[in-house]
TIDO-55736 format. One record per residue (C-alpha): y, z, x; residue number from 1. Coordinates in Angstrom, 3 decimals, always signed. Last residue first. Layout:
! residues N
(pt (Y,Z,X),NUM)
...
END
This chain:
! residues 356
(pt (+8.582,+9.430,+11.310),356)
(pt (+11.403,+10.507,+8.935),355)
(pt (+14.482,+9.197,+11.628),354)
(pt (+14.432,+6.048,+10.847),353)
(pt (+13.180,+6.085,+7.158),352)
(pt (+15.889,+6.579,+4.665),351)
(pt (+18.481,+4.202,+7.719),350)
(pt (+15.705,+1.292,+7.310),349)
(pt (+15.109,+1.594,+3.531),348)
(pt (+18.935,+1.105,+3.342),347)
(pt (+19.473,-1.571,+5.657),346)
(pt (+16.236,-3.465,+4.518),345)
(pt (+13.887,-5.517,+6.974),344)
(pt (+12.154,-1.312,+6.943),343)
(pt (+10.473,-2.266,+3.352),342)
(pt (+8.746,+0.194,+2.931),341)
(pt (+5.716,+0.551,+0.394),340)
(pt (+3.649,+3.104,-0.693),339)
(pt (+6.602,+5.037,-2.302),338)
(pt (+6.766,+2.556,-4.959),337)
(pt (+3.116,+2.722,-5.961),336)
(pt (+0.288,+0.669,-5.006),335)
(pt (-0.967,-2.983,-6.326),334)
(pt (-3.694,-5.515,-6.103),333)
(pt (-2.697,-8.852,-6.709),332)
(pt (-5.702,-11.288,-6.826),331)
(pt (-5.733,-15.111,-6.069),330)
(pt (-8.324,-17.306,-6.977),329)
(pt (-8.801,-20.591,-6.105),328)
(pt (-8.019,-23.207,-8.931),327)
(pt (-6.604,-25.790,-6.976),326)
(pt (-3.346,-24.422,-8.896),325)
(pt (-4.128,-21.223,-7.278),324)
(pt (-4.530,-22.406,-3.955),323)
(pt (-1.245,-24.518,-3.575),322)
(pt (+0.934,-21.596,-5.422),321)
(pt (-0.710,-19.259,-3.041),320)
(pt (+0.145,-21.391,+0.303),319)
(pt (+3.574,-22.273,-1.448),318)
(pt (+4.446,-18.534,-1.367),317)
(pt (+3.278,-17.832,+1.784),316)
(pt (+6.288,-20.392,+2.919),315)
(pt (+5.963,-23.777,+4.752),314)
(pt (+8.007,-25.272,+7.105),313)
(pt (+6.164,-27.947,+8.596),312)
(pt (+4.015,-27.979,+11.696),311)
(pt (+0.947,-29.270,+10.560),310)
(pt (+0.758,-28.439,+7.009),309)
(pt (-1.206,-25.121,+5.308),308)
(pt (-4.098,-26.041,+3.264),307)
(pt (-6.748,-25.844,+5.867),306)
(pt (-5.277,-22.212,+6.467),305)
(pt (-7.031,-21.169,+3.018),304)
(pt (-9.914,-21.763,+4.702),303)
(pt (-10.003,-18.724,+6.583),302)
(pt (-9.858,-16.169,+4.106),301)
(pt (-6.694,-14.506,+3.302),300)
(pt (-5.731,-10.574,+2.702),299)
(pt (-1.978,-10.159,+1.990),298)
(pt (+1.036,-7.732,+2.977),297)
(pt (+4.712,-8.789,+2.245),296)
(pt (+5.425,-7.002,-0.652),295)
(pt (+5.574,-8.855,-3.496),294)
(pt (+7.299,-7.058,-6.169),293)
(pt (+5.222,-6.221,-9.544),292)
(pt (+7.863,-4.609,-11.656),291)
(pt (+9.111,-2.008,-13.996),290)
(pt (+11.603,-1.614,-16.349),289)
(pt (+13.174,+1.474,-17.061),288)
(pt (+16.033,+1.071,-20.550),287)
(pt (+19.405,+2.767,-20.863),286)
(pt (+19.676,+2.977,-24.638),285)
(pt (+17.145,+0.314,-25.870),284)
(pt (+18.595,-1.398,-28.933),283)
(pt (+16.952,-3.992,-30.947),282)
(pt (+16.554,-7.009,-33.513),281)
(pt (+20.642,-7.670,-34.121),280)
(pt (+21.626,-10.522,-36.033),279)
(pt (+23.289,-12.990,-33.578),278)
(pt (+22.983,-15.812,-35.556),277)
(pt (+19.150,-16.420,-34.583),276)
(pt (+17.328,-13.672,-32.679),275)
(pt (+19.238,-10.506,-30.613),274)
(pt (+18.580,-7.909,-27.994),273)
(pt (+20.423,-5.335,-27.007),272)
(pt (+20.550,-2.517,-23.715),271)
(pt (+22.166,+0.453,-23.634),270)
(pt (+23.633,+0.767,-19.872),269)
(pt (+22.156,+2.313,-16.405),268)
(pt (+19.158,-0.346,-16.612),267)
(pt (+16.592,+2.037,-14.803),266)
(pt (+14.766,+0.206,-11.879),265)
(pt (+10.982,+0.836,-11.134),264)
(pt (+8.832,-1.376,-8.361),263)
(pt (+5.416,-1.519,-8.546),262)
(pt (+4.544,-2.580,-4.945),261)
(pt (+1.925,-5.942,-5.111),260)
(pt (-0.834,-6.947,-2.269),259)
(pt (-1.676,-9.895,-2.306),258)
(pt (-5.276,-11.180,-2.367),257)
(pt (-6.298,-14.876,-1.674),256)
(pt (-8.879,-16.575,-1.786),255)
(pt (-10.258,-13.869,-4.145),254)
(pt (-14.105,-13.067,-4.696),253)
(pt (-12.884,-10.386,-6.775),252)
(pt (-15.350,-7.462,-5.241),251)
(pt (-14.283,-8.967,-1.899),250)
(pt (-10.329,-8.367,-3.000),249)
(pt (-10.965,-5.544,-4.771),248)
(pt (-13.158,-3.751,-1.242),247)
(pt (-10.643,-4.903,+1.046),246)
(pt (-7.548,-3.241,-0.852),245)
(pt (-9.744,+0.021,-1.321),244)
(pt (-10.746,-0.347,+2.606),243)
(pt (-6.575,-0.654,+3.114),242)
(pt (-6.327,+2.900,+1.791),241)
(pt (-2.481,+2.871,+1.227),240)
(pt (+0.793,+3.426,+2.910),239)
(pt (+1.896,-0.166,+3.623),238)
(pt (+4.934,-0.513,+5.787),237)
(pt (+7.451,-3.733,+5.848),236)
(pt (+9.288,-5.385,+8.343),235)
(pt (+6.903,-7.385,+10.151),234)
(pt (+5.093,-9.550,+7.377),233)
(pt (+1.499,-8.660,+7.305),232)
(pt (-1.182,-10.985,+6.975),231)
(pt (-5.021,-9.475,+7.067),230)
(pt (-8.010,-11.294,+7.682),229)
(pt (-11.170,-12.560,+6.603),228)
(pt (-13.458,-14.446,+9.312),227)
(pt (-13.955,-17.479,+10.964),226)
(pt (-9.725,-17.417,+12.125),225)
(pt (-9.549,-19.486,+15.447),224)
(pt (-10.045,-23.299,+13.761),223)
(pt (-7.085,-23.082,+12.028),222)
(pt (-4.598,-20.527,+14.052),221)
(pt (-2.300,-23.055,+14.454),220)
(pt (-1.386,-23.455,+11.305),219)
(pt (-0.644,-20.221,+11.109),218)
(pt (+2.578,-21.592,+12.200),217)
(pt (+4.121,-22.061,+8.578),216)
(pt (+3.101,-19.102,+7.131),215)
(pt (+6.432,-17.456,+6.351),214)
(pt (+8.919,-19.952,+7.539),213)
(pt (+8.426,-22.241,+10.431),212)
(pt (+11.348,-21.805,+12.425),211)
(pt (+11.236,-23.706,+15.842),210)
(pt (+8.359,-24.220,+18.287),209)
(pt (+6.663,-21.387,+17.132),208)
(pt (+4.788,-19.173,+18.842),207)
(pt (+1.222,-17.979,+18.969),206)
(pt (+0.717,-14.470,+20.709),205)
(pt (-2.532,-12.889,+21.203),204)
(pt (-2.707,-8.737,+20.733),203)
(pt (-5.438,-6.646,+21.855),202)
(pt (-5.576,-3.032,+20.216),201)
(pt (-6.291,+0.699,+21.504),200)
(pt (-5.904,-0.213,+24.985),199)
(pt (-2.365,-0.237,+25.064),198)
(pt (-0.752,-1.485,+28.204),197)
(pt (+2.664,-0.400,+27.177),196)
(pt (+4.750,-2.242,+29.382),195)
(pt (+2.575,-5.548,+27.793),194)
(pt (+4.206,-4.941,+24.739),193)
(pt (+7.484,-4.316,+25.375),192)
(pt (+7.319,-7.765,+27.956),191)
(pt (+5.640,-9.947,+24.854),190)
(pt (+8.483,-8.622,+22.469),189)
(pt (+11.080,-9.650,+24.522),188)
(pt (+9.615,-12.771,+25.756),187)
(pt (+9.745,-13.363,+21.612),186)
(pt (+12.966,-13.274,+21.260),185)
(pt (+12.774,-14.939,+18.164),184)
(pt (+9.520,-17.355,+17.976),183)
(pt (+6.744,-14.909,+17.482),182)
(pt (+3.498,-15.346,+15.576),181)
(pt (+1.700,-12.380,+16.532),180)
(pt (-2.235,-12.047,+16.332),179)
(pt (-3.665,-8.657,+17.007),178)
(pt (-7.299,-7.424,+16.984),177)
(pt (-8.126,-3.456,+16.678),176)
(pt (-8.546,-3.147,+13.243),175)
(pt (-10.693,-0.119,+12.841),174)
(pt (-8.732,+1.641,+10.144),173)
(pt (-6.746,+3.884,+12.375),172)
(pt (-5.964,+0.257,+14.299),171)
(pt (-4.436,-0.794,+10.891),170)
(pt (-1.942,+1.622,+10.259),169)
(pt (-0.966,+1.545,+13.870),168)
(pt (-0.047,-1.620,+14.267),167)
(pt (+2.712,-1.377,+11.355),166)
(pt (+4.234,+1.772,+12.966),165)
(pt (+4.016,+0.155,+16.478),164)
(pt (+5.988,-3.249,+14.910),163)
(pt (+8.292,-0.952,+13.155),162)
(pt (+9.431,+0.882,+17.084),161)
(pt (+8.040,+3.827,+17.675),160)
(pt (+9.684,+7.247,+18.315),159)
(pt (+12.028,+7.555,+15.157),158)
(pt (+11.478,+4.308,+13.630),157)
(pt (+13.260,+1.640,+16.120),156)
(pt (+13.824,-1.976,+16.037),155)
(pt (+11.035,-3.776,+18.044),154)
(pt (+10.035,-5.975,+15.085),153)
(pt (+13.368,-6.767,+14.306),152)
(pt (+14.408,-8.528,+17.968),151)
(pt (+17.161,-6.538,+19.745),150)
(pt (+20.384,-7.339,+20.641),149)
(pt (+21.774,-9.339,+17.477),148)
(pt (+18.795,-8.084,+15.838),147)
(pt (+21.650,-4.951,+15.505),146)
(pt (+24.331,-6.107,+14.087),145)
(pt (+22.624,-7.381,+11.747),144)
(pt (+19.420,-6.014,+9.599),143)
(pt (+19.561,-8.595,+7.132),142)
(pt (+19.149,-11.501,+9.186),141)
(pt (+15.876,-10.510,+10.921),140)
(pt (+15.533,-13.526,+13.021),139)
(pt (+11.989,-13.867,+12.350),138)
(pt (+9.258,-14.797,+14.347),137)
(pt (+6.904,-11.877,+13.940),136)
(pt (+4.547,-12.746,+11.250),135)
(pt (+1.314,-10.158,+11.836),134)
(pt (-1.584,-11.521,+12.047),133)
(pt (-4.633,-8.630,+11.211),132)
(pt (-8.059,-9.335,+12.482),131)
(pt (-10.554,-7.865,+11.135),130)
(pt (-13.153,-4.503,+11.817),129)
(pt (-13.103,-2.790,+8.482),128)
(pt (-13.879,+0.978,+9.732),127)
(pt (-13.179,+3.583,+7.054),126)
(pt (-12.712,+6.777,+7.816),125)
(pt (-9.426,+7.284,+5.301),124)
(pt (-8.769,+11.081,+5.257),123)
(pt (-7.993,+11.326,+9.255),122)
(pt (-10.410,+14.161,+11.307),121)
(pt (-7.661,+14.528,+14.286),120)
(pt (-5.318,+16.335,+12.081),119)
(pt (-7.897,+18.987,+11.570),118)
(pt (-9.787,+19.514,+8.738),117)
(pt (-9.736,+22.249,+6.244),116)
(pt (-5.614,+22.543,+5.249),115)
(pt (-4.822,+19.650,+5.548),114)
(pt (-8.294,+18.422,+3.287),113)
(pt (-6.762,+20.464,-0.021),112)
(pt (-9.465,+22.775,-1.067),111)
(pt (-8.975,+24.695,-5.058),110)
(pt (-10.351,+27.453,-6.653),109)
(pt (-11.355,+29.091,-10.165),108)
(pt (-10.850,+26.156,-12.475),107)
(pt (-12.812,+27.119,-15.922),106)
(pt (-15.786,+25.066,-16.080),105)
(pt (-17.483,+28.361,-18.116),104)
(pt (-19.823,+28.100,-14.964),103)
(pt (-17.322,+28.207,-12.591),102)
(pt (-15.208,+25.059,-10.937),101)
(pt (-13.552,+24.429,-7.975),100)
(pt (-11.009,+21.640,-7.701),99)
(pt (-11.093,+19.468,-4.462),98)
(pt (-8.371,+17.929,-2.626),97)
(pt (-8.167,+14.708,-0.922),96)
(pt (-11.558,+13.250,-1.383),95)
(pt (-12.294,+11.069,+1.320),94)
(pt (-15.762,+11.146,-0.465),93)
(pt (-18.254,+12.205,+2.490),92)
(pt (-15.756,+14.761,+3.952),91)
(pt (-15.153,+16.537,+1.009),90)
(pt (-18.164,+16.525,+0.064),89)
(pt (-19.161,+18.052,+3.059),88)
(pt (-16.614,+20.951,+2.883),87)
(pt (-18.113,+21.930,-0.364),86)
(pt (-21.059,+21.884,+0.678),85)
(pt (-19.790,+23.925,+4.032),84)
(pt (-18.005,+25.967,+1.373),83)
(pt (-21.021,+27.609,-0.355),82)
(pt (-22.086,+26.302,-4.459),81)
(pt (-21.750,+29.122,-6.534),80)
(pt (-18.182,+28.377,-7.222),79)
(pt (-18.756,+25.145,-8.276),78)
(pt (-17.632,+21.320,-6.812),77)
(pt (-15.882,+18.614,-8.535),76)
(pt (-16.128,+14.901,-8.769),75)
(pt (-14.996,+13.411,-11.739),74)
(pt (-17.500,+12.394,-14.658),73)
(pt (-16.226,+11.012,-17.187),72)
(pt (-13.329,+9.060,-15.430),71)
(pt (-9.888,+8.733,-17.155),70)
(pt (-8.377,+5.737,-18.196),69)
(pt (-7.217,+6.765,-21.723),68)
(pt (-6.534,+10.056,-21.115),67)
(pt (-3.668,+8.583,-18.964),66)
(pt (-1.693,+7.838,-22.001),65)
(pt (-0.565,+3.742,-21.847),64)
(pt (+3.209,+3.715,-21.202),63)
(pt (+2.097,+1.327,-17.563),62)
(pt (+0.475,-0.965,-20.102),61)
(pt (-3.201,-1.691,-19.401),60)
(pt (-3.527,-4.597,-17.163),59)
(pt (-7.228,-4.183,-15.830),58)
(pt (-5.511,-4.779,-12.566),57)
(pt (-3.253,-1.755,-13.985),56)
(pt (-6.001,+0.436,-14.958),55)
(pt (-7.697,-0.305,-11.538),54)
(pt (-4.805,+0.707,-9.757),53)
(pt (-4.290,+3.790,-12.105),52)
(pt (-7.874,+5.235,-11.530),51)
(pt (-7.948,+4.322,-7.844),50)
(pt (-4.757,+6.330,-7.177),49)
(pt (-6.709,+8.903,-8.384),48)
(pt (-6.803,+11.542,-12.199),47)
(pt (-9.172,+14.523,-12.289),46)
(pt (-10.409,+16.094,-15.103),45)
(pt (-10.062,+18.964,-17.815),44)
(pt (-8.330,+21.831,-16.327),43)
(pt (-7.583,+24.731,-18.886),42)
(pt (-4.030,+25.785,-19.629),41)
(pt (-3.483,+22.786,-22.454),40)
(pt (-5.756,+20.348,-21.350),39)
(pt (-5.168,+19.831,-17.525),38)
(pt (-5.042,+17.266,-15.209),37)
(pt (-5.365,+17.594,-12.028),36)
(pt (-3.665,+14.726,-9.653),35)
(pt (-5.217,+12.769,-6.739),34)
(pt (-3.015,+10.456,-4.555),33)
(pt (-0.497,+13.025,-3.225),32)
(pt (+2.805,+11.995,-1.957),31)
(pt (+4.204,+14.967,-4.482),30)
(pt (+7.051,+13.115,-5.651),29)
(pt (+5.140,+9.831,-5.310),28)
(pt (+2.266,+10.935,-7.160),27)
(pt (+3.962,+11.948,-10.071),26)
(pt (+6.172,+9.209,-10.460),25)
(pt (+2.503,+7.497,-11.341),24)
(pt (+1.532,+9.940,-13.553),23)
(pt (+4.722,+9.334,-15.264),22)
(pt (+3.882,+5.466,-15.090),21)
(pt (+0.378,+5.127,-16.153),20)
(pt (+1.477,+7.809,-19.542),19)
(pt (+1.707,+11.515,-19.949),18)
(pt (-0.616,+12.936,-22.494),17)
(pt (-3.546,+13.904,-20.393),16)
(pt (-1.180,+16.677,-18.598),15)
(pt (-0.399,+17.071,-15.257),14)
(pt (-0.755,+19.352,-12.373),13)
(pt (-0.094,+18.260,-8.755),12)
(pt (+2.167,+19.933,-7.738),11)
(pt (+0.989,+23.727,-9.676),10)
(pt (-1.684,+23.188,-8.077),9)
(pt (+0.180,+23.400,-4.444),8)
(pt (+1.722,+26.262,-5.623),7)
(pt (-1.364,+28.159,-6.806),6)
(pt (-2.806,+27.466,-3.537),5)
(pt (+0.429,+28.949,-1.430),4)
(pt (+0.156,+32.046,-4.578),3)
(pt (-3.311,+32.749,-3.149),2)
(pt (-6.312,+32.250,-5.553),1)
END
């Protein structure tokens, strides 16, 4: 093995005694989605993204050892099989790297899919075919100055604007049908859009007559929608398999699934906690907690718009309040920190502008 190869192992190595949340960290240091773990010097298994997400909707405890949720039988290849197997399986699994194995299961080599197929050959194939609505009519408050001249979803990421980026996610996955809600400049939108004359996607506008809140006006999409569908809010960019997200949410039977960013922030002082009279039960010197934050992406069948008022203002958040205490279900599934962007945010806007 080349020292490159060795390097790239060495990224992605871990051992089965770090928890959910280190192997988690992990991942989004390395933006890889597959880890090897090893026992000691000697690799042992394989650890996904799928392994922790369905730990988590399992709800094991993010401290929980990852030898705990690993697969029995992960999916490796041998030295004496050739490279175009090798290369197939690849290809058939999505798998994003591949350990190679000898006899004496002793790793021996290693594929990582940049470096076998070309850019054009993407790792998730998947074609889901839905319709995505994307909620557009915003004012985007927290990114003045500038939605003072330009509407949020047109603001800039390098050479794209966030509404591209977002669009673009989903037409790689065979979504290739558009509805907008727009109310906020929205003839400048329409006019960006139609100088483009895209033929990857097909977008059809619905606007609101005045501010609706977060699903408000897909009211008026009740009688359109006969299918599942995507919602995504404008501001905000999922990196994720979206045929994973599909697939939980179908398996599930959910109503509604939202999609859930684990979010991590480290309490910078000791922290104490007390019971009656003030007599101390604990100290945690500089605790991490760790939560589920909503982030602005959801999967919704169609009658879950029957519940949504004629034009009334009316968050997401009362649509999944109002179906879960009519005892629909509604799933979270969630992804990693770095998965999510929120770009409605000065700060994530300014880390991201000029990475894409």
């Amino acid at each position: 093995m080349n020292k490159e190869k060795q390097n790239k192992i060495e990224e992605i190595k871990v051992s089965p005694e770090i928890s959910i949340m280190e192997a988690l960290k992990k991942m989004d240091k390395s933006y890889k989605r597959l880890l090897f773990v090893f026992d000691k010097k000697k690799f042992s298994n394989l650890l996904s993204i799928g392994d922790i997400q369905r730990a988590i909707i399992k709800n094991y405890s993010l401290d929980t050892k990852i030898d705990e949720i690993l697969r029995k039988d992960p999916r490796v290849s041998y030295s004496i099989e050739s490279f175009e197997i090798i290369k197939n399986r690849m290809l058939r699994f999505k798998a994003e790297s591949m350990p190679v194995l000898n006899e004496d299961k002793e790793l021996v080599n290693a594929y990582f899919w940049e470096d076998i197929f070309p850019d054009e050959i993407k790792l998730t194939q998947c074609k889901l075919n839905l319709p995505v609505v994307i909620m557009a009519g915003g004012k985007g408050s927290r990114l003045k100055p500038i939605t003072n001249v330009l509407p949020k979803p047109l603001i800039p990421i390098g050479e794209k604007t966030i509404l591209e980026h977002i669009m673009n996610r989903f037409v790689e996955v065979g979504c290739n049908t558009f509805y907008m809600s727009v109310n906020y400049k929205a003839e400048m939108i329409k006019h960006y859009f139609k100088t483009l004359d895209n033929a990857d996607y097909r977008i059809n506008y619905f606007e609101e007559e005045k501010p609706l809140g977060t699903a408000g006006s897909l009211f008026l999409l009740k009688g359109k929608m006969t299918k599942t569908f995507f919602v995504s809010n404008c501001d905000i960019i999922i990196d994720e398999d979206y045929g994973e997200i599909l697939d939980y949410h179908r398996k599930n039977k959910n109503l509604i699934t939202v999609v859930a960013a684990l979010k991590h922030y480290k309490i910078p002082y000791g922290t104490i906690s007390t019971k009656k009279d003030g007599l101390l039960t604990e100290l945690n010197e500089k605790p991490e907690l760790t939560f589920k934050i909503n982030s602005g992406m959801y999967i919704l069948e169609p009658e879950t718009l029957n519940e949504i008022p004629e034009n009334e203002f009316f968050h997401i958040t009362y649509l999944i309040e109002k179906i879960k205490n009519n005892g629909g279900r509604v799933g979270v599934f969630p992804v990693s920190e770095n998965s999510w962007k929120d770009i409605g945010d000065w700060e994530e806007y300014l880390n991201n502008k000029d990475n894409r």
